[in-house]
Structures are given as C-alpha cells and as structure tokens.
C-alpha positions in Angstrom: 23.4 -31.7 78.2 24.6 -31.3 74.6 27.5 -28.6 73.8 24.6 -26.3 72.4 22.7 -26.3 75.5 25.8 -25.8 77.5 26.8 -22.8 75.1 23.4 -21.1 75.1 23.0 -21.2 79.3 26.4 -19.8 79.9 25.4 -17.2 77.5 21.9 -16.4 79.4 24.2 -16.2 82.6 25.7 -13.0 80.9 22.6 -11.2 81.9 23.4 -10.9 85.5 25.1 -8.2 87.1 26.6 -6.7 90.0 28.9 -4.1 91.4 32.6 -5.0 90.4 34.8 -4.4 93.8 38.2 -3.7 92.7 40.9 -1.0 92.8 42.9 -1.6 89.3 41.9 -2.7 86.1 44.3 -3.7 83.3 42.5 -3.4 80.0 43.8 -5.9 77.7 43.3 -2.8 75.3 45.8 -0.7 76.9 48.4 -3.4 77.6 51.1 -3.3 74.7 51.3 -7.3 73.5 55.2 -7.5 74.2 57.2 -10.6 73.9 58.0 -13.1 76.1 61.2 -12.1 77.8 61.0 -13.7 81.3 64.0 -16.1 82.3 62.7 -19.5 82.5 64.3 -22.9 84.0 61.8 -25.2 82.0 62.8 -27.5 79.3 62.1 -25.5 75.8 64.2 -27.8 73.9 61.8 -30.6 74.6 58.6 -28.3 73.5 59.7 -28.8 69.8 59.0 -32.6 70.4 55.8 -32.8 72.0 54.1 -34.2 69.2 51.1 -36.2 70.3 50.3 -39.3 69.2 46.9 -41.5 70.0 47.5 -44.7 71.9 44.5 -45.4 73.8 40.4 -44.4 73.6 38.2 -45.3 76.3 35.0 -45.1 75.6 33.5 -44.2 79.5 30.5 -42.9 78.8 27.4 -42.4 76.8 27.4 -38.3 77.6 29.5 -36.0 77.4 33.1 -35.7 79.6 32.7 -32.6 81.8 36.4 -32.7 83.7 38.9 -35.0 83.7 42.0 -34.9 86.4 45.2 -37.1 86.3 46.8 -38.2 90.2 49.6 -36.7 91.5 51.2 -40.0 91.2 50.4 -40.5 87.3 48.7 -43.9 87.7 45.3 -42.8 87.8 42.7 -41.0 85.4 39.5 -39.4 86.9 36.7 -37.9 85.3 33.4 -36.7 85.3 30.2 -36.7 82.5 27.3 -35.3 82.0 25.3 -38.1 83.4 26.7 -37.5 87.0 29.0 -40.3 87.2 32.7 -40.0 88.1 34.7 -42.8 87.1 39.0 -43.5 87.6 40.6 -45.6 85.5 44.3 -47.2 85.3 46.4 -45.0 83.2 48.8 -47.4 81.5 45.7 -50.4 81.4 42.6 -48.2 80.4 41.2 -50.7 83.2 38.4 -48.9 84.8 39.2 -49.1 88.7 36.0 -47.7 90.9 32.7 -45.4 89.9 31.5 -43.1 92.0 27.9 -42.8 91.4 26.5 -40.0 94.3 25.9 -37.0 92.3 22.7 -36.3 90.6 23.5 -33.9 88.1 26.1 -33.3 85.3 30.1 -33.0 86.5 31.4 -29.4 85.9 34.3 -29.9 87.5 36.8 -32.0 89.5 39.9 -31.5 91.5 42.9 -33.8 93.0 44.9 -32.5 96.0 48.9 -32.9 95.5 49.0 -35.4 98.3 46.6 -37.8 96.3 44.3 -38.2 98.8 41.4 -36.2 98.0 38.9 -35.4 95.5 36.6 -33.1 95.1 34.0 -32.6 92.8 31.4 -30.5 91.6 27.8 -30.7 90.4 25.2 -28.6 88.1 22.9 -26.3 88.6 19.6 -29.2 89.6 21.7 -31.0 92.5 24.6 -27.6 93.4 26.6 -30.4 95.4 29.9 -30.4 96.2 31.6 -33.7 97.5 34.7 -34.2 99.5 36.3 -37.8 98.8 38.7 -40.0 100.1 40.2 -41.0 96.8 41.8 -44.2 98.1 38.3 -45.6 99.1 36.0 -43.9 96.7 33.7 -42.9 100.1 32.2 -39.3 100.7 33.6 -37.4 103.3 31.9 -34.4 103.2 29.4 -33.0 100.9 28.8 -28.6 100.6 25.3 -28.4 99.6 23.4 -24.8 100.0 20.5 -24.4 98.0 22.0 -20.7 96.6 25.7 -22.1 95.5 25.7 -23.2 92.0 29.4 -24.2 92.3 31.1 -23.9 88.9 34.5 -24.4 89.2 37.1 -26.0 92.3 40.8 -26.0 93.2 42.5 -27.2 95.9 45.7 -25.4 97.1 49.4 -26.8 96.6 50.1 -27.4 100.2 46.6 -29.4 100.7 44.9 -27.0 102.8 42.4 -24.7 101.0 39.6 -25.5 98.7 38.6 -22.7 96.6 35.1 -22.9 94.9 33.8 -20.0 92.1 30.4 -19.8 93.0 27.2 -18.5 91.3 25.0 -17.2 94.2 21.3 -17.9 92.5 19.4 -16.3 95.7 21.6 -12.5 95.2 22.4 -12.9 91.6 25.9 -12.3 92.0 29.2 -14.0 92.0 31.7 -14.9 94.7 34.9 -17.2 95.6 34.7 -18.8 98.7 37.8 -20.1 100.0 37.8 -23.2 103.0 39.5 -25.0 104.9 39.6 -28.7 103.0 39.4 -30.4 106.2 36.7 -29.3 108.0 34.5 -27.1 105.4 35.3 -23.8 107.4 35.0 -20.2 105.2 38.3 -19.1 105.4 37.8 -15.7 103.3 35.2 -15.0 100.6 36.2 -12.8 97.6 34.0 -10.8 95.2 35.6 -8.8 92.1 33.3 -9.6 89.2 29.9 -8.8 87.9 28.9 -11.8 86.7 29.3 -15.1 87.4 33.2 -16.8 88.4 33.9 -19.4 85.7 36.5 -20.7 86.7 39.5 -21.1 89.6 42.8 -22.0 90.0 45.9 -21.7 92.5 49.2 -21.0 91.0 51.4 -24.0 91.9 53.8 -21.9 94.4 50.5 -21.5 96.6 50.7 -17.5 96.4 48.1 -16.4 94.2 44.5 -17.5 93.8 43.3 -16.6 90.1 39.0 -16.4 89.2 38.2 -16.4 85.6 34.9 -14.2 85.0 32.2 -14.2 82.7 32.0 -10.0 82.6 35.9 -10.7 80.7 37.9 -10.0 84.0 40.6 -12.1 85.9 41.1 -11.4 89.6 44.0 -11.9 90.9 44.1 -12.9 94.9 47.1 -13.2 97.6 46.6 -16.3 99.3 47.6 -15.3 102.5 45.0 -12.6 103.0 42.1 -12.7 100.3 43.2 -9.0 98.9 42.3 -8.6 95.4 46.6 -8.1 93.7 44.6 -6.8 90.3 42.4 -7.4 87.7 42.9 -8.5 84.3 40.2 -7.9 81.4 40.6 -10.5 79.1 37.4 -8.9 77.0 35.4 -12.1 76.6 33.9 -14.2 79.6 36.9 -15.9 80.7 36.1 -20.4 80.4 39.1 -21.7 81.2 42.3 -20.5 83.2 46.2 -22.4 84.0 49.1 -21.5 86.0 52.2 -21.8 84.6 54.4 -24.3 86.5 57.0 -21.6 87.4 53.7 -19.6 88.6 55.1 -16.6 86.6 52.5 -17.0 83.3 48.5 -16.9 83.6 46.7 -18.4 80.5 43.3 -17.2 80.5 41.0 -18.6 76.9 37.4 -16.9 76.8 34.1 -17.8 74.7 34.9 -15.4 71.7 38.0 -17.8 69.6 41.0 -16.2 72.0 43.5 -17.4 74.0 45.9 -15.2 76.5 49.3 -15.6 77.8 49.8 -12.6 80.8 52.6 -12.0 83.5 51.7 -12.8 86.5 54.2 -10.2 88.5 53.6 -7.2 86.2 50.0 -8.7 84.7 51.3 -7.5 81.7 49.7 -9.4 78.5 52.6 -11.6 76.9 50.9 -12.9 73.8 47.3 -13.9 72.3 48.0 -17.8 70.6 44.3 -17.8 69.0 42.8 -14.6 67.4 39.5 -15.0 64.9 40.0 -18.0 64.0 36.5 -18.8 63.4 35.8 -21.0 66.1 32.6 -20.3 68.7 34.7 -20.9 72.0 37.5 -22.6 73.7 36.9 -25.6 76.4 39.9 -26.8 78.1 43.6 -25.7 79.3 46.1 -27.7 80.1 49.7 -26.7 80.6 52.7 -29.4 80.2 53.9 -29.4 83.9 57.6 -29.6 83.1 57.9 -27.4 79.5 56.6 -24.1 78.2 53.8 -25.2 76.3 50.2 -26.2 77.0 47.2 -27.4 75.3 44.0 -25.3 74.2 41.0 -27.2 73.2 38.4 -25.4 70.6 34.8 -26.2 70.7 32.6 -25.8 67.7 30.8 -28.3 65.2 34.6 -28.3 64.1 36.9 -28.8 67.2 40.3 -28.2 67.4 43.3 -29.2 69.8 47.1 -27.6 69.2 49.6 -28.1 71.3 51.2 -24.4 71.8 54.7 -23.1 72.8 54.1 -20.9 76.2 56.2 -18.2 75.6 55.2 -17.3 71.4 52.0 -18.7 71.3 53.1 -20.5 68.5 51.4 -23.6 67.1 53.8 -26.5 68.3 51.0 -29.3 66.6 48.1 -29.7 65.8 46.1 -32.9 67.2 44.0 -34.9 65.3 42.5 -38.5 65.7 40.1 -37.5 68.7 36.4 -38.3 68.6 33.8 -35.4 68.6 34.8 -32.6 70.3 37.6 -32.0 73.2 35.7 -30.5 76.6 39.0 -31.3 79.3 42.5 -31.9 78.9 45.2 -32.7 81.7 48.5 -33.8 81.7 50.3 -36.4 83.5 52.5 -34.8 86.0 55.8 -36.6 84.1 54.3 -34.5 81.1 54.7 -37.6 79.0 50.8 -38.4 78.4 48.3 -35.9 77.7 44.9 -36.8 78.5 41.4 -35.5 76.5 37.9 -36.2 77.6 35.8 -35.7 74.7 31.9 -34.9 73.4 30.9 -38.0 72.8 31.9 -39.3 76.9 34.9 -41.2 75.0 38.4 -40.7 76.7 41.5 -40.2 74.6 45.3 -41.0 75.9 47.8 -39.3 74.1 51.9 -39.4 74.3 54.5 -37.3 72.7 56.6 -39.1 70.0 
C-alpha cells in the first residue's frame, strides 16, 4: 500500500455518515487561541536541547512502516509494515530479536501495555484482525476477529486493564469505540460520538480519560470510569493522529488538512495551532517526549517533514533531517533520550538528542 493509496481510501471513508450522539461541541472556531498558561512540573529547560541527531537506520522492511512502539523498559523496538509483518528489535544493537508473522494484511497499528507484557496489534481492512500477544514469547493469545470491525486504531489503558479499539463498523456504516477487558476480550462499554469513522485512540497516561480522534474533525472526550462522553472537540479536519500529554493536562490532535492542535484537557480550551498552511497534504505521526513539553509531528507529502516542537508555544524546537522517504510513526523511549521514526520506505531510523 503506497502513501497515495493510503491517502485516497481514508478520503473515500469521508463519505460515510451517521448521527453524531453528543451533548457539547467546542468549535475550534469559537475557541479564542490563548496562550499556554497551565503550571507544569516537566523539564522545559531541557526542550531547548532536544536536538536530534541520526545514529542508527535499520532497514526492516521492503514496505512501508505502519506503527512502531518502544517497551516500557526502553530495550526494545516494535513495529509493524505494510506487508503484515511485526518485527522487535534491540534498541541499543539494531539486532533484530523475533518476527511475528500471523497477520495477513498491512499493520495500522500496535500497542504495548505499561507492564511490558502484552502487545496488541491491528490489521487492515482484507484480514480486520486483532491479536493479543504475550510479548515475552512472541505467541498469540487471543485474536478479535468479526467480519464488520475494521479496527483502526488500539490503546491499552495505564493500569493494564482495558483495551480500547476505534472501530469502523463496515456492516452499519458507522463508527464506534469499543472498550474490553485485556484479559479476557469482554465489552466493557462501547462509545459512539462521531459520524464518520474513529481514526484514532488513546488513554491519557493518568487512566481518566479516553480520547477518539474522528474523521468528521471531532475529538471525543470519555471518562474512563463510566463510558460518558466529557465533550467534544472539533478540530475541523478528520483528526489522524492524537497524544496525551504526560501530565494528562494537554491533548494534541494533527488532522489531514497541514494542522496541528494543542487543547486543554480540563477546560478543552484550544492552547495553540504549531502547523497552519504550510503546504503540506497531511500529518502521520505524534509522539510526545515523555518527560519534557515537547513532542514530535511528522508531515507526509512527496516532501516530508519532522520538527521537534515546544508543547506549550508550538514553537519549532528543530527541524529533523537525514531520514529516508517519508516519516509514517514516531515514539519515544520512555527515558525520552531516543526518538524512534519508522519511515516510507519500511526503513527504521534511531535518533538521540545532542
């Protein structure tokens, strides 16, 4: 699958719709774009620093890298392609470690729980499988497989528990979040606030809140204790790509259309747009440091770009260059010391502040 193809499907998606069940809207129109003024305990100082520099391509595939995570213990990369093959290799080596070979179709997206023991992944829209691994043994413990969930996104909650999945439901045409139980597969709640199909989801790291990116331009907002819908953002693009701040307080939601958002999660007022009409067709990945206030925002394109940002002006911190073709994931280590790119061309580039 080639970024053009990829491009023109999730546009044809746009043409489904459905009711949108929510109680508040905050148009991104009528929110005033005020600064940044929330109290944080991060490490700013170090954001000025964070100046990546290449020291490592792997060259892991021949198609292109669909997600990429990092373990919680910083030892281990893991990522996904096109071709359907997951692969984890040593992060300080570049030794590849185990490949997982039992999906069928292209990886659209992966997900490591904090403990470090599980991994779940998720397949496109000819297999619609998701698997459930044991991480240490690379064997399937559970595979979610109905012929009417094209899966699109996962998370897995902070305390190991709940597996969220942003589903595409091909047999109503519309969207929905279904949240389980990680262990044994069970539907704890299932959500529905958009009219189109759920990108992307994410828990904030405090475990509270439950955030689905949309492609009708709206962010939904759930409590994690009982599935209500807290509010709805419109971001007023279909939302790709969504992160949690590590204090949980700041949402970062980038969308098709060259723009990138930074809202407040308590009053989901909008903090600051980083990328406005800059000329590029859409943006890929998110990745936010885990220790700082800054992240990193991949651009797709024939011209891709990848800037490190500061969190809290949207600022360019730097620019990245010295990546092959394209950026389509990013992660960072949880040390925040290495930031990690899967790229067009399936190659895998290691990066570390200098």
């Amino acid at each position: 699958m080639t970024l053009k193809s990829i491009f023109a499907y999730f546009f044809t998606a746009l043409a489904f719709t459905s009711a949108i069940a929510v109680t508040k809207v905050n148009s991104s129109d009528s929110v005033a774009q005020t600064p940044n003024t929330r109290q944080t305990t991060l490490n700013a100082k170090a954001n000025s620093k964070w100046h990546p520099q290449l020291i490592r391509t792997i060259q892991g595939f021949t198609q292109m890298v669909g997600a990429i995570a990092i373990t919680p213990d910083g030892q281990n990369i893991v990522a996904g392609s096109d071709s359907g093959a997951i692969k984890v290799w040593n992060l300080k080596t570049g030794k590849l470690v185990r490949t997982l070979n039992k999906h069928t179709d292209s990886i659209v997206s992966l997900a490591i729980s904090p403990n470090g023991k599980t991994l779940v992944s998720a397949s496109g829209l000819n297999e619609q499988a998701v698997k459930i691994w044991d991480l240490k043994t690379g064997a399937v413990i559970k595979t979610i497989q109905k012929p009417d969930w094209f899966v699109k996104s996962v998370a897995i909650s902070p305390d190991n528990k709940q597996l969220a999945l942003g589903i595409w439901n091909t047999t109503t045409t519309k969207p929905q979040v279904e949240v389980l139980n990680l262990t044994t597969g069970a539907t704890i709640y299932s959500l529905q606030g958009s009219s189109q199909s759920n990108l992307t989801v994410q828990f904030s790291p405090n475990g509270k809140s439950l955030a689905s990116g949309n492609e009708d331009s709206t962010i939904q907002l759930w409590d994690t204790d009982t599935g209500n819908l807290i509010y709805t953002l419109n971001h007023g693009a279909g939302v790709r790509a969504i992160a949690f701040s590590q204090d949980s307080k700041s949402l970062i939601s980038e969308s098709y259309t060259q723009t990138v958002k930074v809202w407040n999660v308590q009053t989901g007022e909008l903090i600051s747009t980083p990328i406005a009409d800059s000329g590029i067709v859409f943006v890929n990945a998110v990745a936010v440091h885990p220790q700082g206030d800054l992240f990193a925002s991949a651009l797709g394109g024939e011209n891709g770009v990848l800037n490190i940002f500061d969190l809290n002006t949207g600022k360019v911190i730097s620019p990245v260059t010295g990546y092959s073709g394209v950026v389509s994931a990013l992660a960072f280590t949880p040390n925040g010391q290495t930031l990690v790119s899967g790229n067009s061309d399936g190659s895998i580039s290691i990066w570390q502040a200098k």
